[in-house]
C-alpha positions as CSV (number, residue, x, y, z in Angstrom):
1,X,94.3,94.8,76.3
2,X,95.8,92.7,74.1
3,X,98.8,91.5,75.9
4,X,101.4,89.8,74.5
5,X,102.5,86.7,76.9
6,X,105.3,87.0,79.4
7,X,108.3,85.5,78.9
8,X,108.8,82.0,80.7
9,X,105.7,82.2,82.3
10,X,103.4,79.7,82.7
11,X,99.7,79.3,83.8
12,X,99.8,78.4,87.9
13,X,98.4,75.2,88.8
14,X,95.0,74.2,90.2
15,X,96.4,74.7,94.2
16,X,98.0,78.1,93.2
17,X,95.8,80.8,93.5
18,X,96.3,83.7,91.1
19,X,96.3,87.5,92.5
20,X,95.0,91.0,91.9
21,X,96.5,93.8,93.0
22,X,95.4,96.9,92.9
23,X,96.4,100.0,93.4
24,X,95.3,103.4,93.6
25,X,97.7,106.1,92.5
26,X,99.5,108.4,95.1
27,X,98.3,111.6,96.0
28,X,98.2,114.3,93.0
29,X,98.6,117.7,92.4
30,X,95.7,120.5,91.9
31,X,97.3,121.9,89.0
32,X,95.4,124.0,86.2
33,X,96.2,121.0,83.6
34,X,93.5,118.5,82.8
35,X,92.3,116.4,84.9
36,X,94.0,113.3,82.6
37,X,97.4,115.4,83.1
38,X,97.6,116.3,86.6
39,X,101.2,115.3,88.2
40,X,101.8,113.9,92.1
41,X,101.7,116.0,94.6
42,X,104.9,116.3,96.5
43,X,102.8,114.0,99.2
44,X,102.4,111.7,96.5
45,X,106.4,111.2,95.1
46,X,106.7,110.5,98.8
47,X,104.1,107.8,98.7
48,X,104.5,105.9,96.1
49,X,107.5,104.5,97.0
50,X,106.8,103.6,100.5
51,X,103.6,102.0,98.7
52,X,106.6,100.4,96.1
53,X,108.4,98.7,99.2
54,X,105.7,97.3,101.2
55,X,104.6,95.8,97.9
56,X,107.8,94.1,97.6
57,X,107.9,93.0,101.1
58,X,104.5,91.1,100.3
59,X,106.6,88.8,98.6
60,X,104.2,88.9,95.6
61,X,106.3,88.9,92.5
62,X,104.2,90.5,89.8
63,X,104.2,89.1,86.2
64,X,102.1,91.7,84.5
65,X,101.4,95.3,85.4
66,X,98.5,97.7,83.5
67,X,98.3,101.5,84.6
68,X,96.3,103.7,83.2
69,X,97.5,106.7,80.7
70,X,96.9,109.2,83.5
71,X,100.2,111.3,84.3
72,X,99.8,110.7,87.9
73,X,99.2,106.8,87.9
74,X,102.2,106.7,85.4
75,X,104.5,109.0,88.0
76,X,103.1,106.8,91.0
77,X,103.9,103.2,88.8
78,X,107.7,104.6,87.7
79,X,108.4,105.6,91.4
80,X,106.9,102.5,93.0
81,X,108.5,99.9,90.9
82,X,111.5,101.0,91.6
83,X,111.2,99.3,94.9
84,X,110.3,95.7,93.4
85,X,113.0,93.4,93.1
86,X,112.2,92.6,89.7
87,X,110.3,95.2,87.3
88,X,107.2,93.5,85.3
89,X,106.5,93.9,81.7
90,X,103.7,96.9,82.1
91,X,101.1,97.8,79.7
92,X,99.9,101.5,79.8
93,X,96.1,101.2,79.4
94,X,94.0,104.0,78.2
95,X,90.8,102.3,78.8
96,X,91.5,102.4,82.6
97,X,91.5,106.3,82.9
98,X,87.5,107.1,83.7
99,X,86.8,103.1,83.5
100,X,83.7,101.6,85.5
101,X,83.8,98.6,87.2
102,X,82.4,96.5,84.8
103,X,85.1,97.8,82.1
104,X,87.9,96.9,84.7
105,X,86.9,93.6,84.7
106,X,86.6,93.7,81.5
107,X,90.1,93.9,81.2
108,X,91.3,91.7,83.8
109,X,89.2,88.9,81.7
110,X,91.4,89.8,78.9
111,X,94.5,89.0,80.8
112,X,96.4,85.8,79.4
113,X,96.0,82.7,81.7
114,X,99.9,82.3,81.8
115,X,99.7,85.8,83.9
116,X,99.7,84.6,88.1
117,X,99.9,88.3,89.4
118,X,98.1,91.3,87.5
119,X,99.1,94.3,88.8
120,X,96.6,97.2,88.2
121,X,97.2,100.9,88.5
122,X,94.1,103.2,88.2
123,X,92.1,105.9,89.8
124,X,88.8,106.0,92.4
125,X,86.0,104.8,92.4
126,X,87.2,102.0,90.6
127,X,90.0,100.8,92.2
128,X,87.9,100.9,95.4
129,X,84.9,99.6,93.5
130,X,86.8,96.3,92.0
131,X,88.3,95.2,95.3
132,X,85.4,95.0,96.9
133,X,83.3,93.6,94.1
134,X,85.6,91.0,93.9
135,X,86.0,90.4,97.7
136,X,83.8,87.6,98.3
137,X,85.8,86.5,101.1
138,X,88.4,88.3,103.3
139,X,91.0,88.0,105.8
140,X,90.2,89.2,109.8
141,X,89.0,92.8,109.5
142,X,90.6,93.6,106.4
143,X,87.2,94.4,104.7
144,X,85.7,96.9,106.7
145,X,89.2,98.5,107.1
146,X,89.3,98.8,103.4
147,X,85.7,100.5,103.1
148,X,86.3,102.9,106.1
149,X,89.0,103.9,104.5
150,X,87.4,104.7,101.4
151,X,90.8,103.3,99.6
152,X,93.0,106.5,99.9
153,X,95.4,107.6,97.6
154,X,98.8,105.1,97.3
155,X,96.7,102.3,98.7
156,X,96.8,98.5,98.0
157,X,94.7,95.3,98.2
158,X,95.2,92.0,97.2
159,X,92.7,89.5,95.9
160,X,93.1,86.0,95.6
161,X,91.4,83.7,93.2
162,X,91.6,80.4,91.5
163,X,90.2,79.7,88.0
164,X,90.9,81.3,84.3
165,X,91.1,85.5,84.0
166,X,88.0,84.9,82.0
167,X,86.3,83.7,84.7
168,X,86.7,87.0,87.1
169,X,83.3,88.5,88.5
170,X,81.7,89.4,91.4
171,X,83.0,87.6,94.5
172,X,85.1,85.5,92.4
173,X,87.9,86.4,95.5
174,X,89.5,86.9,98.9
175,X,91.0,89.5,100.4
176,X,94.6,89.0,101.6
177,X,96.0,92.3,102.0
178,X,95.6,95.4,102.4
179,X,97.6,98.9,102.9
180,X,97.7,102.5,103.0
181,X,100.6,104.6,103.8
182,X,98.4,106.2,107.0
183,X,98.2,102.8,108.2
């Protein structure tokens, strides 16, 4: 990923626990384009905002985001930031489109330690695949909701772990959060 370091930030303590998030883009268009270009759906411009502003009522203030190159993941990340109260530096990462889970966390174990909360912007199965890889532990029901669910479009869940980037793998985490705009 090669990511430069944020400005002013600084590598949480032992007690704070750093965060994934990770989000699935909104809903997209059928068009005739290819699959890499294919825009939101008019479902999905409505989404990813709504998926924008419960993200910023989580309080969670993001330090790095990474979408992939996909048209839709990019629409979904430029109307959903919007809604934060402060935009992070983001990285557009072609090595999300298409990636498999062990590629994801490839790249999350390239993310500098000063980085708290990664923000990541991709596409199913993966999205689905890495939270619950990395869910370990989780909070009340929120597990089995997430894999009923099948981690729709313009859904979110939040991981929590302590240690180094480096050190992310299976069941490094717990799961704090998570959403979809059916509820």
């Amino acid at each position: 990923m090669s990511v430069a370091t944020p400005s002013g930030g600084k590598a949480p303590g032992p007690a704070e626990p750093r965060r994934i998030v990770i989000l699935r883009h909104a809903k997209a268009d059928w068009a005739e384009d290819s699959d890499h270009e294919r825009p939101l759906a008019e479902r999905g411009r409505k989404d990813a905002p709504v998926a924008g502003r419960r993200l910023a009522r989580s309080g969670i203030a993001i330090d790095l985001a990474v979408c992939s190159t996909a048209v839709r993941t990019r629409e979904t990340w430029k109307l959903a930031v919007h809604e934060l109260p402060e935009r992070p530096r983001t990285v557009y990462e072609d090595r999300l489109y298409e990636a498999s889970l062990g590629e994801i966390i490839a790249l999350l174990n390239e993310t500098p330690d000063d980085v708290s909360n990664l923000l990541i912007i991709g596409h199913n199965p993966g999205m689905h695949a890495l939270a619950d890889a990395l869910a370990g532990e989780a909070e009340g029901d929120l597990l089995p909701r997430m894999n009923r669910s099948a981690f729709p479009t313009s859904a979110f869940a939040v991981i929590e772990f302590n240690g180094s980037w480096k050190a992310v793998e299976h069941g490094v985490g717990r799961l704090t959060d998570y959403w979809t705009p059916q509820g």
